[in-house]
N, C-alpha and C positions, 0 to 999 in steps of 0.2 A: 432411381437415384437422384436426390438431389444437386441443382447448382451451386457450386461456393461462392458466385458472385452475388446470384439472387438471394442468395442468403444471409451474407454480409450486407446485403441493398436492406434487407427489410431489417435486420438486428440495428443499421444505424438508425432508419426511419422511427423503429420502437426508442432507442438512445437520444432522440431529438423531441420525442414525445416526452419524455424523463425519466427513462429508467434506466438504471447503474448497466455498464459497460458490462460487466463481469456476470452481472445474473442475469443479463439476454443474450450474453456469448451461451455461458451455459445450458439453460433452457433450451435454446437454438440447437448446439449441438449435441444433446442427446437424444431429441425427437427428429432430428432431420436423418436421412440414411444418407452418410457421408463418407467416403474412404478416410484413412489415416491422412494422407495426403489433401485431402480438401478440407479436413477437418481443421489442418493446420493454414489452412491458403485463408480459411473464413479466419481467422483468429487474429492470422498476420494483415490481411486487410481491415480490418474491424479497429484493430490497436492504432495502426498508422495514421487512419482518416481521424481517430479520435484526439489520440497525442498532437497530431502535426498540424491540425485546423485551422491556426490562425496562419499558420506559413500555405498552406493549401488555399486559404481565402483569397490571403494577399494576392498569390498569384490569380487566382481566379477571376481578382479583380480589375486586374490588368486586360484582360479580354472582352470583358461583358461591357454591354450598352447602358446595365438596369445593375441597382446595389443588389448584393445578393441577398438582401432581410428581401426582397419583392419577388424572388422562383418559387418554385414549388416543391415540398421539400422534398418529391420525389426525384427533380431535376438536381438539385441541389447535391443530393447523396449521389447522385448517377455519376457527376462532375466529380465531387471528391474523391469517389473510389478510381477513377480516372488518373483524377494530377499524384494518387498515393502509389499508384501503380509507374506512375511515369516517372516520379522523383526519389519512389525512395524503394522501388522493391524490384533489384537490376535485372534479377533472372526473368520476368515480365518482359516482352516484346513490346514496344512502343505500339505498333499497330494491333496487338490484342489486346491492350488496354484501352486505345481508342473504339475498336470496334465493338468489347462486352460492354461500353458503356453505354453507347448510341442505340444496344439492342436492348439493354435495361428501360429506357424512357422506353422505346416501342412496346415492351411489354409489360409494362405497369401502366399502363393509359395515359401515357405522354407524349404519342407518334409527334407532335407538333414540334417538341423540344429536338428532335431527334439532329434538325442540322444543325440547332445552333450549340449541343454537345461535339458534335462531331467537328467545326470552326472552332473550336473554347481549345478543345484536346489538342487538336492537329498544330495548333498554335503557340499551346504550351510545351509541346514535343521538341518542336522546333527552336522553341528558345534555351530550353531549360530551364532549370529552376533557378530563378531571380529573386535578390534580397535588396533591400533599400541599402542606400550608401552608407559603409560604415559610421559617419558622424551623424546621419538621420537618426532621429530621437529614438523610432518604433527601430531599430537596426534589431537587438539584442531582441525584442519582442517578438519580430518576425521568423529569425532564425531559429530561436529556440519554442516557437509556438507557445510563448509565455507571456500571461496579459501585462501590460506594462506597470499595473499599479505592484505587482508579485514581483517582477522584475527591480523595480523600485525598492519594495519592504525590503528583499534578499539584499540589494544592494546598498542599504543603507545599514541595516544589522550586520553584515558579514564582511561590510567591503566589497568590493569588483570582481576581483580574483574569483573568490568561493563564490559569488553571486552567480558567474558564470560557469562553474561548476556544479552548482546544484543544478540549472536549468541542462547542463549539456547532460546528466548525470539523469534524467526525470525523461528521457528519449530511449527508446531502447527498451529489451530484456533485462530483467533481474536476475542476479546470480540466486539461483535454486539451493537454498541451504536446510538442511534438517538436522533434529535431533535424536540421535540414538537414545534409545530407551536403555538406557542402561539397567535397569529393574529384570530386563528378560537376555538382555546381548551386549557383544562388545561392539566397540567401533571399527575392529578388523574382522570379527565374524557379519558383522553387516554386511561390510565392503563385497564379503565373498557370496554372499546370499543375492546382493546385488547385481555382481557382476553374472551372475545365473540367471538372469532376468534381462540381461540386454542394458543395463543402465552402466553407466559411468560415474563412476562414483572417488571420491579424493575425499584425503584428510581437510580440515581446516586450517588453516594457520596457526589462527587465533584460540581457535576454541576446541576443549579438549574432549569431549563427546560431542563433536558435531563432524558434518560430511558437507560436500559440495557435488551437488548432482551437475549429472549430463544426461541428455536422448533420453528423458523418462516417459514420456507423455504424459496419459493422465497419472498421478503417481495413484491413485486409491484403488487403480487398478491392480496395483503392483502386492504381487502373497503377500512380499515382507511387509507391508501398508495393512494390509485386513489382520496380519498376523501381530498388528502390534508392536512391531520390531522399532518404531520411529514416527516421530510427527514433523510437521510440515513448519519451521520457526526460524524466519530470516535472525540473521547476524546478531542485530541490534535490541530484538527482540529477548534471545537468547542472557545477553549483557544484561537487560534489567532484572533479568532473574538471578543472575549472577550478582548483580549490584546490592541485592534483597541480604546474602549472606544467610539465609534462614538454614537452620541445623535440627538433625532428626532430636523428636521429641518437643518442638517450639508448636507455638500456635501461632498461625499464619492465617491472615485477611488478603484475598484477592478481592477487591470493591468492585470492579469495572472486568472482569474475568474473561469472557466470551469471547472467542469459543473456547479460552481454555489451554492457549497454550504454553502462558505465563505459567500455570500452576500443573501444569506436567511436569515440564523442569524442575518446580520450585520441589516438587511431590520428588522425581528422581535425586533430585539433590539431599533431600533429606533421607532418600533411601525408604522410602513409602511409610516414614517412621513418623511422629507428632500425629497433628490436625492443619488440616487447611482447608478454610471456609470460603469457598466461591458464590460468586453474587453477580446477575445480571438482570436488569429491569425489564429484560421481556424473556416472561417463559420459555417460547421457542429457540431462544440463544440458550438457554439453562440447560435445554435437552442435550445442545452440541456439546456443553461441556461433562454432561456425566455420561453422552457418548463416547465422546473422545479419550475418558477415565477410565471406560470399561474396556473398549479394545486394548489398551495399554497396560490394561492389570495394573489399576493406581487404587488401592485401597481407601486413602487417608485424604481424598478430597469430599465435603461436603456442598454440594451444588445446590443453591434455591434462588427466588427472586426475591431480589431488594431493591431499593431505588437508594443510590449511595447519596445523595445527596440530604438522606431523613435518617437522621440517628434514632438506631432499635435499641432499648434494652436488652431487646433476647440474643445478642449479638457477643461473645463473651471478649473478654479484654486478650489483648496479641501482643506476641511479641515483636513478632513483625507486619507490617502491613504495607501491599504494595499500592499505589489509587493508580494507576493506570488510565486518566483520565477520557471521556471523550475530550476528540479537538478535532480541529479543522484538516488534517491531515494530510497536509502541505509537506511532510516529508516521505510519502508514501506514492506520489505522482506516479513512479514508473508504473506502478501494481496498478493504481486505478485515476488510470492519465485524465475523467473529466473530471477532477476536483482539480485542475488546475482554471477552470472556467469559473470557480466561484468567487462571489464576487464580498467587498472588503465588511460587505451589510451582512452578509451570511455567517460571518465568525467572530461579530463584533462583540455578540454577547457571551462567546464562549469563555472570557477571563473569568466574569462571574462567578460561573456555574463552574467552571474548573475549580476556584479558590474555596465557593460553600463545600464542596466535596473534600477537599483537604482538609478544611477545619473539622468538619462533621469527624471524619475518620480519626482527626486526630483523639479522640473523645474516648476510640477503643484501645488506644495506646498503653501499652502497662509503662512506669516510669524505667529509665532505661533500655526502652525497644528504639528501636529503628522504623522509618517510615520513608519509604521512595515513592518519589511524584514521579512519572513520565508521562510521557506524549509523544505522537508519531507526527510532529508538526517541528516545522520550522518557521516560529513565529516568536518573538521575546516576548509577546502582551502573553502569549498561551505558556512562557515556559519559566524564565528565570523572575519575569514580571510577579507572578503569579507565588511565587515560591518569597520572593524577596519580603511580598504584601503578605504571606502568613508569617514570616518570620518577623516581623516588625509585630504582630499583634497576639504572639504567641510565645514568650520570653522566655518558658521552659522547655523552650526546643532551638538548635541548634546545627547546625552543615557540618557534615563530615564528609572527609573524601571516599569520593567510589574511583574504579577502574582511573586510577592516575596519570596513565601513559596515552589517555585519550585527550581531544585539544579542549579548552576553556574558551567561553565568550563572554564579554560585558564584566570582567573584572571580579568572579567569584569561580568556586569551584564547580559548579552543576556541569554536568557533561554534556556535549551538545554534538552527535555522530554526525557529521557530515557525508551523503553517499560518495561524494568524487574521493573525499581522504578516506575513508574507513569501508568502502565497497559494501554497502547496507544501506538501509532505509536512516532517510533525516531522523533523528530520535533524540530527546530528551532526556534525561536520568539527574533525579537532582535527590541525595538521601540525606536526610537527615533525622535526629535525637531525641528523646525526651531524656530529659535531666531525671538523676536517678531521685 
């Protein structure tokens, strides 16, 4: 049987090398022999060290003699899974997070580092965990392990208030939401299929075929999941399909599709009736979405690869279309906490390519369809910037409102989900016209 610490040691070590957070958890835990219980210890240490790293440094750095860019990064990960242990995960004993740490360096070929983990820990136990004074500049940076230029964007677009709600909002668990397949089940016969299964399951508030899980684990384990009964589609995600309006019998463009769960809804929404054309620029993505078509029993979606930013003639005119753009995904932190580390050079160029994408699509537009822009970023250059710059150079298109009872930013109607106000992913939604 495998360690959960050594496991979580080596998945951060691969995370430091640069690979996503989420597909070396994975990988990790389905080749290691792990109980349910360690399964989730690697998961819960793995998220913490990654989300909480510049508050885990800070302190860090309070102890050490040498900056910590000069350790080794096996020293380094040994330390962190230590102070995430000590600060932020209480059922943890202080002394068993000192000691697996100090046993980590000894056996990964570190025996040297071993006292001065075991001084770092003993040290940070003993204080607790320590933030700069609140009027210190880095204060907000620290506490919320948010780089201070993000801190800054948020707080200059949003205000203070939400600035510090989106950071406190981007720590933590995601509420777990799916959509019932309404093509095969209701949303009370799920409930009951589910609760057969051990899961915990609630209505939505907000949304009328959707659920709020509890205690699933993995869900793709779960019959009702193989059987089709529902896909895996936070909040806000849910909303842009909603926002689309598409009606059984239309022709429907998903641009940017992958994996495809924009246009399950769009596809249940319509009642598996019309066409919808899905399109993602890497085959291996393509597969997920006419996977995810076929367990679902979704007839009417067309899956192939395109690159949305090159208009095809073979692509027939819609009446709706949604561009789902890539972006920097700055409202998605909780789910994949190291895109909060990227830095202002990494998403400079994304207005761009967001904006040739919108116009290209605009191109399959029939006159009077709709066309929705989103984004899972919280960025105005990637959202209402982007949308204001095609409608300035695009005269027969036009903003209408979507989902009205949600909040406004920057003085138009685009929709902008906030996770602390709306319990979801940061999300975009901006719809608009073509004149008939």
């Amino acid at each position: 049987m495998a360690d959960a610490r050594q496991t979580a040691f080596k998945i951060l070590l691969k995370i430091g090398g640069g690979a996503y957070s989420n597909i070396a958890l994975d990988a990790a835990l389905s080749r290691e022999r792990l109980s349910r219980e360690d399964k989730a210890l690697v998961s819960a240490l793995v998220y913490t060290v990654v989300e909480r790293m510049i508050t885990i440094d800070y302190n860090l750095s309070l102890y050490l003699e040498r900056p910590i860019k000069k350790l080794k990064p096996q020293v380094l990960a040994a330390l962190r899974l230590g102070c995430a242990q000590l600060f932020f995960m209480d059922r943890i004993p202080s002394g068993a997070a000192v000691n697996e740490s100090v046993k980590l360096v000894r056996n990964n070929g570190c025996a040297y580092a071993a006292g001065i983990v075991n001084a770092v820990l003993h040290r940070a136990a003993e204080n607790g965990l320590v933030l700069p004074d609140e009027d210190d500049v880095d204060y907000l940076s620290v506490k919320y392990s948010c780089p201070q230029w993000l801190a800054d964007l948020w707080s200059g677009a949003y205000g203070q208030e939400n600035a510090e709600g989106i950071m406190g909002a981007s720590l933590g668990a995601a509420e777990n939401v799916i959509r019932v397949n309404t093509l095969k089940t209701t949303p009370e016969k799920l409930m009951e299929e589910l609760t057969l299964e051990n899961v915990q399951a609630k209505r939505h508030e907000r949304i009328q075929n959707a659920l709020v899980l509890g205690n699933t684990g993995a869900i793709d384990d779960l019959s009702a999941y193989r059987r089709g009964l529902f896909h895996a589609q936070d909040t806000a995600s849910q909303l842009c399909s909603e926002a689309l309006g598409a009606r059984e019998g239309e022709t429907v463009l998903d641009l940017c599709s992958a994996p495809g769960g924009k246009a399950f809804t769009i596809a249940q929404m319509m009642n598996n009736g019309g066409r919808i054309f899905a399109f993602d620029i890497h085959e291996k993505r393509v597969r997920l979405i006419k996977e995810g078509a076929k367990r679902l029993g979704i007839s009417n979606i067309t899956a192939s690869v395109h690159d949305a930013s090159v208009f095809s003639e073979s692509i027939p005119e819609a009446d709706r279309i949604l561009c789902d753009v890539p972006c920097s995904g700055l409202g998605v932190i909780c789910k994949k906490p190291e895109i909060r580390y990227k830095t202002p050079q990494d998403i400079d160029k994304l207005p761009d390519l967001q904006y040739f994408i919108l116009s290209t699509a605009a191109g399959y537009l029939k006159k009077g369809g709709t066309l929705v822009y989103s984004t899972c970023s919280l960025n105005p250059s990637e959202n209402g910037d982007v949308c204001r710059h095609f409608l300035s150079e695009h005269g027969d298109f036009f903003e209408i409102p979507v989902l009205t009872e949600y909040p406004k930013y920057g003085g138009d109607g685009f929709v902008t989900l906030m996770p602390h106000i709306s319990r979801c992913d940061g999300f975009f939604i901006a719809a608009m016209k073509r004149s008939g």
